[in-house]
C-alpha positions, 0 to 999 in steps of 0.5 A: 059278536063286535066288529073288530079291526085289524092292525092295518085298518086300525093304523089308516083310522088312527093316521085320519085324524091327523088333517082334523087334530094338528093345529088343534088346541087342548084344554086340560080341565078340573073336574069329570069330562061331560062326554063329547057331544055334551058342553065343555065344563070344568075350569081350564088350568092349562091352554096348549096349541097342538104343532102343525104335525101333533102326532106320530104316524100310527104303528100297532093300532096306537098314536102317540103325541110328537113333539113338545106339548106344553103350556109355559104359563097354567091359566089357573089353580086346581087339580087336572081331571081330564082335557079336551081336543078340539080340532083346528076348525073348532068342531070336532072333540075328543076327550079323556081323563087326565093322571099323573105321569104313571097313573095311566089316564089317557094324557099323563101330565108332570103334575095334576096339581096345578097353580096359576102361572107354572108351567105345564107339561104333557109327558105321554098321551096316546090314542088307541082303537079299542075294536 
């Protein structure tokens, strides 16, 4: 049987990534995320720095983005496949796929299909403790 987590603990877990992300900086990538622990790959399409207060408080076991995540200019053209978080200190990562608003990737953006120059937006993107 796996460990599971109740809502409480979930939400204290969620609220403790908070002082690693905020400040932090994504990246939204072409192609397959390596994982992790692995090197970052893909070309970057879009650069965004994360507010100082990047996340709601938790509330049901999720986080979800507060305020405006967006890159007024893409760095480059291609299709976005999935981003990385870095924290503010530049060691820790989080990673997931990336789909177009509705496509139910964990960061949805207004368009995957991005060209150099345009501006990017994310329009929902939560974290979520599965256990």
């Amino acid at each position: 049987m796996p460990v599971t987590l109740n809502t409480a603990l979930k939400n204290v877990l969620l609220d403790g990534l908070d002082s690693a992300f905020n400040a932090g900086t994504l990246t939204i990538r072409t192609g397959a995320a390596p994982g992790a622990n692995a090197a970052a790959t893909g070309t970057v399409l879009a650069t965004i720095t994360l507010p100082a207060d990047a996340f709601a408080a938790a509330s049901g076991g999720t986080k979800a983005a507060q305020g405006t995540w967006q890159d007024a200019s893409a760095d480059a053209s291609g299709t976005a496949q999935h981003f990385r978080l870095v924290s503010g200190a530049g060691t820790l990562v989080l990673e997931g796929t990336v789909t177009a608003t509705g496509g139910g990737g964990d960061l949805e953006l207004d368009n995957t299909s991005v060209a150099s120059g345009q501006q990017v937006t994310i329009t929902a993107f939560t974290l979520s403790s599965s256990n």
